[in-house]
C-alpha positions in Angstrom: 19.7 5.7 -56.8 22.1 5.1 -59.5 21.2 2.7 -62.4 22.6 -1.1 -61.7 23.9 -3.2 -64.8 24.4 -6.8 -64.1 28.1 -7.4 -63.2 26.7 -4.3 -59.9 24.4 -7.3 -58.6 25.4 -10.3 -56.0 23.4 -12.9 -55.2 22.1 -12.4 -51.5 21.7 -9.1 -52.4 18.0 -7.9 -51.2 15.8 -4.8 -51.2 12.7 -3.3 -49.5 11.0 -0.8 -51.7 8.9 1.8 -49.5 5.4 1.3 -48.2 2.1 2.2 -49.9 -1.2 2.2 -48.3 -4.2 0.4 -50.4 -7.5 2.1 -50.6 -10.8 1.9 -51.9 -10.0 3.5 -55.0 -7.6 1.1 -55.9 -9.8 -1.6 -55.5 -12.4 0.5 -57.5 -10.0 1.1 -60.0 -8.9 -2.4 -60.3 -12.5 -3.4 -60.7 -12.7 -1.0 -63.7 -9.6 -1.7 -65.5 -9.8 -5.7 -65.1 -13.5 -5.5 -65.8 -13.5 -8.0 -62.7 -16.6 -7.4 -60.7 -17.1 -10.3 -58.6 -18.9 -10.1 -55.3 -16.2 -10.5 -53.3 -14.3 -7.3 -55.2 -17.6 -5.6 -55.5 -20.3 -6.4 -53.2 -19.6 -4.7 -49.5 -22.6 -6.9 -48.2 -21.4 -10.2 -49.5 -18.1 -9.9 -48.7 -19.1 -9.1 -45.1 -20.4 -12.8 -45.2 -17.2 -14.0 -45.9 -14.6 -15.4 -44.1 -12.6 -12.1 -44.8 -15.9 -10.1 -43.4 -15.2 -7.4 -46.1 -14.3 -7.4 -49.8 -10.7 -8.1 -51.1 -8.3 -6.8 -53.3 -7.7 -8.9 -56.8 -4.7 -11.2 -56.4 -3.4 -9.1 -59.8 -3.4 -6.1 -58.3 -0.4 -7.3 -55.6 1.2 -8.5 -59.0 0.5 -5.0 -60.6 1.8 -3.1 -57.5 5.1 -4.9 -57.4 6.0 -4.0 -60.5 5.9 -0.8 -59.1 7.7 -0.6 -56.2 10.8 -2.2 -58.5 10.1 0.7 -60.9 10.2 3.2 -57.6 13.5 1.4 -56.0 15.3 3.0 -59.1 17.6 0.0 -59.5 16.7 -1.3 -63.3 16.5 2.2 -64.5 18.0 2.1 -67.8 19.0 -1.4 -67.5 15.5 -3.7 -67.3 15.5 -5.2 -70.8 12.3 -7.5 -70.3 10.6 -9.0 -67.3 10.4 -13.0 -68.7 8.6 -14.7 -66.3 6.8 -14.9 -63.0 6.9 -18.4 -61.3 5.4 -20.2 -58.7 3.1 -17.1 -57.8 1.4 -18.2 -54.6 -1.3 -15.8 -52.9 -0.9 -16.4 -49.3 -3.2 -14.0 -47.5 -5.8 -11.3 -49.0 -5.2 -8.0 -49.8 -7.5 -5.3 -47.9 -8.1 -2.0 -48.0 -6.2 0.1 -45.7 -3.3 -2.7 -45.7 0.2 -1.2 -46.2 2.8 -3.6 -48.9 5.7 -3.4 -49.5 8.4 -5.5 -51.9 11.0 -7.3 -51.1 13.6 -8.4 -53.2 15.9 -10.9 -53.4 18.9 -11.2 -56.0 19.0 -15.4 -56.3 20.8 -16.2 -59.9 23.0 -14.1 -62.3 23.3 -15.9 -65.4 25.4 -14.1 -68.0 24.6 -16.6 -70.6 26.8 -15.7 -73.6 25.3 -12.5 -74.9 27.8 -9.2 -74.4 24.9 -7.4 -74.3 22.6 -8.7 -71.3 22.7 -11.1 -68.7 19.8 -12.8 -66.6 18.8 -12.4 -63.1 16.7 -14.3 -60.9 14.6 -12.7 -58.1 12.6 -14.1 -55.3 9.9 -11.5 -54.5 7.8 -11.0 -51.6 4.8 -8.7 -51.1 4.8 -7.9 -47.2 2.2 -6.0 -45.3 2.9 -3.8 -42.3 2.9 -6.7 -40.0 5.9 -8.8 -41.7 3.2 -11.3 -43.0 4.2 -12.4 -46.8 1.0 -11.7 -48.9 2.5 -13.0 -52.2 5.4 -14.3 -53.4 7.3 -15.9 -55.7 10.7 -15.6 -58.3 11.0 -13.8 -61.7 13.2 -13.8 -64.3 14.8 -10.3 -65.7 17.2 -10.1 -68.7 19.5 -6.9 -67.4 21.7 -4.6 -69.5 25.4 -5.7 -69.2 28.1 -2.8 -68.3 29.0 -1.5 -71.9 32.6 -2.4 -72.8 34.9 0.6 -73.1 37.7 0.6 -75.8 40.6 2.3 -74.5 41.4 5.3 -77.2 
């Protein structure tokens, strides 16, 4: 997909990215980068005493993942400037290994403020597992490259 600038977006406008599968090395991984090692990450025999009856994904990683899939949708190629907020980030349901996510995203505000050179969008986004259920969501704010101006020669 082409690179979008501002003035390509609607509001309304919405996206699914394309699936990916979570497995045990991601969690692993996770662990070892976020230096998180709590039971319920880490511990197969605790977590099996929990109401999830096995260990759970960190509530980052979702986060970590969506950023992602809007890297892999190809639509802020070239044009992302700065992600400048996440808000009102609720986790609904645990992530588990072997659960396949996916983001969707929905175009809610385009603000072009008064620069010539970037404009702001707002975005409701939802991480979805394989069955429809939301997993996270929330809205984020994305300063995005304005259409350069061409000077007729």
């Amino acid at each position: 997909m082409n690179p979008r600038y501002f003035q390509d977006f609607t509001v309304g406008e919405q996206f699914t990215s394309s699936g990916r599968t979570v497995t045990e090395a991601d969690l692993t991984l996770f662990n070892m980068i976020s230096g998180d090692w709590n039971p319920i990450h880490a511990d197969a025999e605790f977590a099996a005493g929990t109401r999830f009856g096995q260990r759970i994904v960190h509530g980052a990683f979702g986060v970590a993942l969506l950023t992602g899939f809007m890297h892999q949708m190809g639509i802020f190629d070239g044009t992302a400037v700065a992600m400048l907020s996440l808000k009102e980030w609720t986790f609904k349901a645990p992530i588990l290994i072997g659960q396949t996510l996916r983001l969707q995203l929905t175009v809610t505000e385009l603000d072009p403020g008064s620069s010539a050179r970037v404009g702001r969008m707002g975005r409701h986004l939802q991480l979805v597992d394989q069955h429809g259920q939301v997993v996270q969501e929330g809205s984020s704010d994305l300063l995005i490259l304005k259409r350069p101006v061409t000077n007729p020669a």
